[in-house]
N, C-alpha and C positions, 0 to 999 in steps of 0.2 A: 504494500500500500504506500501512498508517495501523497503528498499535498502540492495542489496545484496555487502558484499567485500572479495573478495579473493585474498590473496594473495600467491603466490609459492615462497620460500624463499633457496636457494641452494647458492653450490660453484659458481665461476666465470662461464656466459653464455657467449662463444664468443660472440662477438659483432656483427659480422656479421648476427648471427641466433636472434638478438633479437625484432627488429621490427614484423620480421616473426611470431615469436613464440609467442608475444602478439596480435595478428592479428587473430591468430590461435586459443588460447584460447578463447578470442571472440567468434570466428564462434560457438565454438565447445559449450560452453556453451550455448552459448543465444540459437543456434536451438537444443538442447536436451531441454532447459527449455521450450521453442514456443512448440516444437512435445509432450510435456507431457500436455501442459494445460495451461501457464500461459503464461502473459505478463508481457512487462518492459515497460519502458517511454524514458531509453536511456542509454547506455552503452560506456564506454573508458575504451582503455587497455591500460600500461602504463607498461616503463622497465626500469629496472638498470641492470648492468652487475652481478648482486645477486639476483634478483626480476621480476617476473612477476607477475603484476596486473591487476586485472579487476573488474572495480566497475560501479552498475547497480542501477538506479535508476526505482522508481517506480512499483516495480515488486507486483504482486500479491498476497495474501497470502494465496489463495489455488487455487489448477485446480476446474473448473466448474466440477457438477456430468451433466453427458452424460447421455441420453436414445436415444438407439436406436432399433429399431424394424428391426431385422431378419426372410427371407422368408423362409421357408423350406421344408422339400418333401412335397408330394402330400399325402393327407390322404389319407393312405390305404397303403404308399410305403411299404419295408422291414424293419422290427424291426431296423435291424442291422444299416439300412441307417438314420431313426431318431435316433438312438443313439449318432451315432457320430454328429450330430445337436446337440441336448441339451448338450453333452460333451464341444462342441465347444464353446455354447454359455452363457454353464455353467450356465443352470438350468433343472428346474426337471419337469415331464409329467406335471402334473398339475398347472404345470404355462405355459403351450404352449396354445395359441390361435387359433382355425378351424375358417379359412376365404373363403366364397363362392368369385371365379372369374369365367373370362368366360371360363375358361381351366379348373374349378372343382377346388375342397376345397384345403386347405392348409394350413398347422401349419404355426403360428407365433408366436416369443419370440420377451420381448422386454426385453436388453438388461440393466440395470444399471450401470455404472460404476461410483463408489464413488470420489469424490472430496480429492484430497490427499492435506495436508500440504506441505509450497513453502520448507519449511526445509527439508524435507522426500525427496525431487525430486531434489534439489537441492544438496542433498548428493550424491545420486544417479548418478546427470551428470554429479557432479567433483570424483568422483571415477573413472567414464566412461572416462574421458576426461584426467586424469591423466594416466590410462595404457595406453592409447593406440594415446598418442600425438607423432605431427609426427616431431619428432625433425631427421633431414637429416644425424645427428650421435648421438648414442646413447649411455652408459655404463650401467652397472649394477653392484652392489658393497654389501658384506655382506651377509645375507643369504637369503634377499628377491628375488622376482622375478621383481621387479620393474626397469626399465629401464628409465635413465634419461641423462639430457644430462651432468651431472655432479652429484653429489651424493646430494639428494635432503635431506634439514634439518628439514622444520617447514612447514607447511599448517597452515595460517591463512585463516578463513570461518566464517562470522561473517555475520545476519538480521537482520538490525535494522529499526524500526518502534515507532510507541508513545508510546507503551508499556515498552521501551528500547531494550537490546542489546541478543540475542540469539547465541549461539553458534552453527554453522550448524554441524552435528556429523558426521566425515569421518575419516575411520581408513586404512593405504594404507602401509602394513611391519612393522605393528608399527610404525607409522609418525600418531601421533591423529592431529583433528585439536584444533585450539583454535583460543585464541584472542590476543596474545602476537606473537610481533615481534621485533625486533631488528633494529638499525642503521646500523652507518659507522663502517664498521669491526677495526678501529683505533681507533677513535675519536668519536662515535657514543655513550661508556657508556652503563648501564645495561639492558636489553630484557626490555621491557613495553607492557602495554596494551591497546589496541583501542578500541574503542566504533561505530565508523562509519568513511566512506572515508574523511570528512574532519581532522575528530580527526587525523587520521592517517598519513593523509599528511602534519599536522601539526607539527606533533611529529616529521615524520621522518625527517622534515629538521631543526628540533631542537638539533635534532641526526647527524646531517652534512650528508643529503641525498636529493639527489634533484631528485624526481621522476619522473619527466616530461623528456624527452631524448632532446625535442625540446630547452628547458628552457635550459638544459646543454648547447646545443650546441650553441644556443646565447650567453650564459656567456662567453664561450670558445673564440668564435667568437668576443666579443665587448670588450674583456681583451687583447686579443693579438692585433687586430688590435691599438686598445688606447695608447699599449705598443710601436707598433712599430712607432705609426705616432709621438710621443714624442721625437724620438730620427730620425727624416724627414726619417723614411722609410716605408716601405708599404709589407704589409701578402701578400703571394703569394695565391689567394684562389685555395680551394680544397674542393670543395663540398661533396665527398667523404669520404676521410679521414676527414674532420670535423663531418661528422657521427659515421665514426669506430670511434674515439674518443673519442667521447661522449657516445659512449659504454661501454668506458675502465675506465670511473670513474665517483663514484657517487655523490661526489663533489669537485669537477676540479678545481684544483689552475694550474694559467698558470704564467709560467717560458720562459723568454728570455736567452738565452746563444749564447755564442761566436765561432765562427769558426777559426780554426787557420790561421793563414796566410799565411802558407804552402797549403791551398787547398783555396783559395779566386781565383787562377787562371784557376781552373778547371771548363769547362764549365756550365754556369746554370744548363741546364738538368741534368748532370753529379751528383752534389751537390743536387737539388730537389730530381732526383729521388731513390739517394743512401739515402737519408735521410726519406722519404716516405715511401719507403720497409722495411728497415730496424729496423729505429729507430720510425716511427710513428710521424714524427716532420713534423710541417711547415716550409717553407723556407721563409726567410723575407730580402725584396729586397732592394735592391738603386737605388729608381728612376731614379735616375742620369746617373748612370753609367749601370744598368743593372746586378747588380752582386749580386749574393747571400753573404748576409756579416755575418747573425747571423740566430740564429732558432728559434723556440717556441715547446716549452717541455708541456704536459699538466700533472702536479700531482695531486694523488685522494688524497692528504692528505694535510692539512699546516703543518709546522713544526717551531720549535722555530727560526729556524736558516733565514727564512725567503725561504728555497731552494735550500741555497744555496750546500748544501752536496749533494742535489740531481742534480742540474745542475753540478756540479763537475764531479759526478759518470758521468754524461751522455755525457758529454764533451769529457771523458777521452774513452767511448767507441766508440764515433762519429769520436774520431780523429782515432780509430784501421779501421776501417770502410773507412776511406775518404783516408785514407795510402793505404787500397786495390786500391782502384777506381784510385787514382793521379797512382799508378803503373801501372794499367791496362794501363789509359789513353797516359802514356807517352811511355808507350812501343809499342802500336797501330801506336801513332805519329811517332817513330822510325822508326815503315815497311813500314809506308805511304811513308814517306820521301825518305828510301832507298831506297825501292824494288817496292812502286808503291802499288796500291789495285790491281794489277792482280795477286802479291801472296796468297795477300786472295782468292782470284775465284779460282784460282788452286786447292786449298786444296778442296773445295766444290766439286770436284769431288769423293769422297769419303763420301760425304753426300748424303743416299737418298732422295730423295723429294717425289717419290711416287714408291714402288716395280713395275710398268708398266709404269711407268713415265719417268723413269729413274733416274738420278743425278739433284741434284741442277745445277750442273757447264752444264752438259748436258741441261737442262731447259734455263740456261743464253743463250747458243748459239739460242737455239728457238726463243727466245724473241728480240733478238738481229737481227735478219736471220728478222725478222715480224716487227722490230721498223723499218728496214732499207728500205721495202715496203710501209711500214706506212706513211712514216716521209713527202715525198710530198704531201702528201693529207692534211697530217694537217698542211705543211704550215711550218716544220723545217728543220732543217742541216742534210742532208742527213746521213753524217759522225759523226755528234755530238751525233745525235738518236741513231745510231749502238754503239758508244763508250760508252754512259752513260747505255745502255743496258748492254755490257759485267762487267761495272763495278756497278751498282745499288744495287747489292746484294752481293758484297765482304764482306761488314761489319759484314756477318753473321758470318766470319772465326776470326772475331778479340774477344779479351778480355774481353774488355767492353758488349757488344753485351752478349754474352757468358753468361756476371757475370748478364747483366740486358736485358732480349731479350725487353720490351719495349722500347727501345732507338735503335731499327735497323731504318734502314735510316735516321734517325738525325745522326748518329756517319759517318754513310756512306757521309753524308756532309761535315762533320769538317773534313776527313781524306782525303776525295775527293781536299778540301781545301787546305790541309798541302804539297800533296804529287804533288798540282801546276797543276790540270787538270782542264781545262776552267770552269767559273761560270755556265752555264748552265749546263753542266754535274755534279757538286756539288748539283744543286738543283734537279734535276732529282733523284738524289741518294734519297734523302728525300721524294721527293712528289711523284715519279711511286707509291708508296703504298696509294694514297688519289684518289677517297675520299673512308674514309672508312665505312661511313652512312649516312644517309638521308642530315645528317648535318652540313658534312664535308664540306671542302671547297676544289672545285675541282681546279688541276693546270692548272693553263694558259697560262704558258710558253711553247712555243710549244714543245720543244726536252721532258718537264718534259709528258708535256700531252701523248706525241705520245711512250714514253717506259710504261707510266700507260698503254694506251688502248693494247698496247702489252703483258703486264703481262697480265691482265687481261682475254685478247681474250685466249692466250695459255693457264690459268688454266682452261678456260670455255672449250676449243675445245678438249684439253686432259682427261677432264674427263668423256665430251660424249665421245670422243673415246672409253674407256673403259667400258661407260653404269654405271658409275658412279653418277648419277643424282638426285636431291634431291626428298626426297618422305615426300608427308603429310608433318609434322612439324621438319621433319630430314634432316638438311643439315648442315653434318659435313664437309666440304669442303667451307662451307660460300659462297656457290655458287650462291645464291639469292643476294648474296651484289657487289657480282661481277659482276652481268649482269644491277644492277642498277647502278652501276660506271662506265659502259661502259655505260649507257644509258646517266648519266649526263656530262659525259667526251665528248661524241658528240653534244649532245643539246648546253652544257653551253659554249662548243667552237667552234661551227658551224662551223664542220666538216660535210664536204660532202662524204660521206665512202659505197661501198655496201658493207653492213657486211658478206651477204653470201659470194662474192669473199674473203673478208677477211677471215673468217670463212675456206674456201677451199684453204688459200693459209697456213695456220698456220697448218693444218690438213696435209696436202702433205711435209709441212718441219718435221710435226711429226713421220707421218709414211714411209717418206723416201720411197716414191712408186719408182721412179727412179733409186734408188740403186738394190733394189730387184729386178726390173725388169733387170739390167746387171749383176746381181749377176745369175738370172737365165737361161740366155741366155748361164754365160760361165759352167753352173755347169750341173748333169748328176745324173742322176740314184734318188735314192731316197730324194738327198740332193735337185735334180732339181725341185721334184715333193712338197717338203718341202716350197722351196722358192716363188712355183707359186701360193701354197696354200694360202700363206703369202699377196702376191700382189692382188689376188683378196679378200681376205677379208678386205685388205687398201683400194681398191675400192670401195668395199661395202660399208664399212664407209666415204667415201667420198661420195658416194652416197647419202646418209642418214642423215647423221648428220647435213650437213647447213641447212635443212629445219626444222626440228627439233628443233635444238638451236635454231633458225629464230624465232620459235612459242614459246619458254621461253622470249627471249626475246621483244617479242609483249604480252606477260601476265607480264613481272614483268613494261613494260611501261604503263599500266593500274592504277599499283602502282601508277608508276610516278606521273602520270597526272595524278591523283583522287586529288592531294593536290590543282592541278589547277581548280579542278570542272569541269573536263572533263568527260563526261558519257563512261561508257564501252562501249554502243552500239554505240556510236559516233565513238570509236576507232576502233571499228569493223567495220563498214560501211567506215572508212579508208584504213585498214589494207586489205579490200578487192580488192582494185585497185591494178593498176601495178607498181612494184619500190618500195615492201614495205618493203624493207630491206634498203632503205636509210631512217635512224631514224629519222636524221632533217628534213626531208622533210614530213616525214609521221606523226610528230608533229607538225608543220606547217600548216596543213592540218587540225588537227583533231581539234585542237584550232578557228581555223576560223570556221569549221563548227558548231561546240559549241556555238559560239558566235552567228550564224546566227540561231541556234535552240532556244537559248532564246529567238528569238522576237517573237511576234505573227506571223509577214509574214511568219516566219521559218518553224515556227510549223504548219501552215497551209497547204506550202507548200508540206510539207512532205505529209499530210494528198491527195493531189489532185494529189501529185506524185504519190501513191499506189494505188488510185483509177483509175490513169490512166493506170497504169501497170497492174492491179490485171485485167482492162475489154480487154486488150492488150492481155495478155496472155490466159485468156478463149476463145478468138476469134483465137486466132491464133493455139490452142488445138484444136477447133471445126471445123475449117476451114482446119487443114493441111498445113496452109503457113504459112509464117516471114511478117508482113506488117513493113518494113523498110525503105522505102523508096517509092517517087511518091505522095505525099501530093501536093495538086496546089490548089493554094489561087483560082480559078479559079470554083473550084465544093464549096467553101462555097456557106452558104444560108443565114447564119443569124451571124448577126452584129457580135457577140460575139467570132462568130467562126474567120472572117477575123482580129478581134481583136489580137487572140493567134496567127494568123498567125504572124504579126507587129510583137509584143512579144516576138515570138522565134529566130525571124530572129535576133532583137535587140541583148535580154542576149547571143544569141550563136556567134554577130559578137564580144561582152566581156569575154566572158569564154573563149574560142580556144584559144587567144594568152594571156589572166590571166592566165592561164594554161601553156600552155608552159614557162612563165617567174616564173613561180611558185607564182602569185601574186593571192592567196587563199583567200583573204580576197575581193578583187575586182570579181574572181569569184562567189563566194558565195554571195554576193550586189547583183550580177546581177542575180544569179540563186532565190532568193528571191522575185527580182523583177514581177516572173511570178504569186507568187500567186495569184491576182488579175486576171487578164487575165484567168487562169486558172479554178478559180471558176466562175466566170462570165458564161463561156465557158459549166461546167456541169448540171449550172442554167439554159442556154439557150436553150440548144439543148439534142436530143435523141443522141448518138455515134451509137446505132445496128437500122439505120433508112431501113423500107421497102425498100428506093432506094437503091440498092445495089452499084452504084456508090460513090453515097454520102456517105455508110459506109465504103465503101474501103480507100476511102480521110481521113474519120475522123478517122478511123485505124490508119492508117499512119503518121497522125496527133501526133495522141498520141506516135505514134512509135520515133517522133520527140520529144516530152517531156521527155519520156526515155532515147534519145540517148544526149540529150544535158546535163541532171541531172547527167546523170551516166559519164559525161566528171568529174565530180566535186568529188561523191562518190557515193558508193552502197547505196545508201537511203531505201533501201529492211531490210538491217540490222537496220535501226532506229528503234527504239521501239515504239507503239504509234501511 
């Protein structure tokens, strides 16, 4: 057994592409080495913003020899046809073997293939693996054909085993490999040479290189926090950005620096996020107070001076940087103040939001038109819903927004704020855009809630309008996130809504059916025959499209409810009753019946339901009638049977009015409670009995287990 290390040695790899890209290597090596022959015992990849490495233990030091035995024509076939067999199998007549079967004779070759050195194969799948890696952007430089993702310098490929250190031989534009590698491009000192992955990783952080990206990032991470909690403040974390980071250098000295006091009064966000994009810093808070007061700078180098020339340089470009932003910001503040956010929505009319969509500003009125229908239902300010609609998306037309589009509707708060329009419509501005994933936290303020489900429903109903809709894994519209924010936005604020009326009232404000139609009434000739065209294809789409979206949104609530352990056929045997376009109520439902399928009563019941149905429906196929009605305790015979009479009479005097108060869970108790009775009943007795009286009853019987079950849900849909 031998360990394999290779190393790829280049200019700077963004950061972003490095985890990937050692991930990659990985794959691409180990399964070219597995599909040649050989094994490993265990393989890590590992990156610096210079480096991609992959070191393997255990590997094998040659592929096993193969024999395999090849069937081939039929003795006798045509020359020409075993030709190309022994071609193929690459030997000669008299090494082919005549085999009697029961179909007649047959050549057979058996096959050799020799056991190759792990070095030969190993050359082999990093040559493979170096043309043709998939880096998402590539360059090519000088007079190779080699494409990289920055101009590649050294291949270190090194097997070492007890014998000692092999050099694996791969030659790729003139790049040989070897066994020499280099440090910190500063401070790292003269190329050296390794013998195996630990020599290697020893050297290089003797060399000021830290190969591990994990290791970086905690150093990064327990130097700055150390930093800031000495002087009582606290790192703003950034899970993110402490990865890009730790991309950017391969041994990270972290730098505190100061913010001037000219931008200390700019809001949080403001300062985080202009420092984040821009400069790659953390923001480091004041518990106390909430205010961003200083940053953390991470450098790939120490220096004599301690940093400080480098926190200087960076100071001096944070403060050119935070001078744009306090401008933006204070000039936004300005039109808040003066002119109000409806100067901004103004301008938005000159923004497209979609070529068939129409305008932003146009969309606000949509949304605004559908918060104002909305807003009793869930429970808000009729007038406050309509206002924080017209104004939720002004902040698109300001500065700030502009310079950093992650800050829309936070900005649309702070200005909503400045410019003195009620707290609920300030918060509204911010949270109509939540939630915007599984994880998000949705709003609960009614006016914020009731303009989200409004955005929301208008992006969802405008884009069926136009047959817009997502396919397979493609939904550039983020239309899948949109029908689950409507889903948690009614669930999480129980909201009583039919979506399809909603759905049909957002659709009729979009397509302006009413206009057209007196638009057509006053108009003539071909302009008339233009407009009527126009009106019934709005119809059409009316037609059409609530039930449609209705069925996206009953598969992305399957999403939903998968996280609660709710079965799809549970949902479906829901979603098949009536009213299934009230969301709460059709998850309500489908949660109780879950609940009542986990127990054994549940599952049995189901089982005695289908069996009563499944002998219901044959009879009433063979017969030609409905047996619905006419069961009288009076034609039973046997114990069992006046039993399920008792029984149905009981759970159906609790299901009817459970049902009507929507009290699912006392339904379903009771619809449980039959399965006893029920099985008793098909232990008891025949249902298809010679007396033909007595079948008709226990028909009917059964036609009464159906009609009481199916008060609760389609139990035809349960699976099982």
């Amino acid at each position: 057994m031998a360990d394999l290390l290779i190393e790829l040695f280049s200019e700077e790899i963004p950061a972003r592409m490095q985890t990937r890209a050692a991930e990659d290597l990985k794959k691409l090596v180990t399964d070219g080495l597995v599909e040649a022959g050989l094994t490993y015992a265990g393989a890590k990849a590992l990156s610096t913003p210079r480096r991609l490495t992959l070191a393997l233990e255990g590997l094998s030091a040659n592929s096993p020899t193969l024999r395999e035995e090849r069937r081939g024509p039929k003795v006798g076939a045509p020359e020409k046809a075993l030709e190309g067999f022994m071609r193929g199998a690459g030997v000669t007549r008299d090494q082919l073997e005549e085999r009697e079967e029961k179909k007649g004779s047959f050549y057979y070759a058996t096959v050799v293939t020799e056991g190759r050195p792990a070095t030969t194969i190993a050359a082999e799948v990093l040559e493979k693996t170096i043309r043709n890696f998939p880096w998402p952007k590539s360059m090519r430089w000088g007079a190779g054909s080699l494409r990289w993702v920055r101009p590649l310098h050294r291949i270190t490929c090194i097997l070492t085993d007890e014998n000692g250190t092999e050099i694996v031989p791969v030659d790729i534009d003139g790049i040989t490999s070897g066994q020499t590698t280099e440090g910190h491009r500063f401070m790292g000192g003269a190329p050296f040479e390794v013998t195996s992955f630990e020599d290697y990783e020893a050297k290089l952080k003797k060399a000021h290189v830290i190969l591990n990206a994990e290791e970086r990032a905690e150093i990064i991470w327990n130097d700055a926090t150390n930093m800031a909690f000495a002087q009582g403040l606290e790192v703003v974390e950034d899970k993110g950005l402490l990865r890009e980071v730790a991309g950017l250098a391969e041994w990270p000295v972290v730098l505190m620096g100061d913010i001037a006091d000219d931008f200390l009064g700019l809001p949080p966000e403001v300062l985080q996020t202009s420092m984040k994009e821009h400069q790659k810093f953390f923001s480091v808070r004041n518990p106390k107070t909430g205010r961003i007061e200083k940053f953390i700078t991470v450098s790939n180098m120490e220096t004599k001076d301690n940093g400080a020339t480098i926190l200087a340089g960076n100071q001096k470009v944070l403060a050119a940087r935070l001078a744009d932003a306090k401008f933006f910001w204070e000039n936004d503040l300005r039109v808040a103040k003066s002119e109000g956010l409806t100067a901004w929505t103004a301008r938005l009319s000159n923004v497209t939001f979609h070529r068939e969509l129409g305008s932003q500003s146009e969309r606000i009125a949509r949304i605004a038109t559908l918060a104002k229908e909305l807003a009793p239902t869930v429970g808000a300010d009729t007038a406050l819903a309509e206002q924080a609609a017209q104004v939720a998306k002004a902040d698109l037309s300001s500065e700030m927004v502009y310079e950093f589009p992650e800050l829309q509707g936070l900005m649309g708060r702070y200005y909503a704020e400045a410019a003195g329009l009620p707290t609920e419509v300030a918060n509204a501005c911010e949270a109509h855009y939540s939630p915007l994933g599984p994880s998000d936290d949705v709003p609960t303020e009614a006016v914020s809630a009731t303009v989200a489900l409004a955005d929301k429903l208008d992006t969802l109903t405008g884009f069926w309008a136009i047959d817009e809709k997502p396919t397979g894994s493609k939904d550039p519209y983020a239309l899948r996130r949109a029908a689950l924010g409507v889903i948690r936005l009614i669930v999480e604020n129980k909201v009583r809504l039919s979506l399809k009326q909603a759905v049909e009232s957002a659709l009729s404000t979009l397509l302006k059916v009413e206009e057209w139609e007196a638009a057509a009434k006053g108009a003539s000739g071909d302009e008339a025959k233009q407009l009527e065209h126009q009106v019934q294809h709005a119809k059409k789409i009316i037609a059409t499209v609530p039930s449609d979206l209705l069925s996206f949104f009953h598969d992305r609530l399957k999403v939903f409810l998968k996280d609660d352990g709710v079965r799809h056929d549970v949902i479906d045997a829901c979603i098949a009753m009536e009213g299934n376009d009230d969301l709460l109520r059709l998850v309500s439902r489908a949660r109780a019946l879950n609940t009542v399928l986990a127990t054994e009563d549940g599952q049995n019941l189901v089982q005695g339901f289908k069996r009563a149905n499944n002998i219901l429906s044959q009879a009433e196929e063979k017969d030609g009638v409905e047996y619905s009605y006419g069961a009288d305790v009076k034609f039973a015979e046997d114990d069992s049977e006046k039993a399920l009479f008792a029984a149905l009479d009981t759970a159906e005097a609790v299901i009817t009015p459970a049902m009507s108060s929507e009290d699912y869970a006392a339904a379903m108790e009771a619809m449980a409670s039959l399965r006893a009775p029920i099985d008793a009943f098909f232990e008891a007795v025949q249902v298809n009995s010679d007396n033909q009286v007595v079948r008709r009853n226990r028909l009917n019987l059964l036609s009464r287990i159906r009609q009481i079950c199916s008060q609760v849900a389609d139990l035809t849909k349960v699976e099982g």
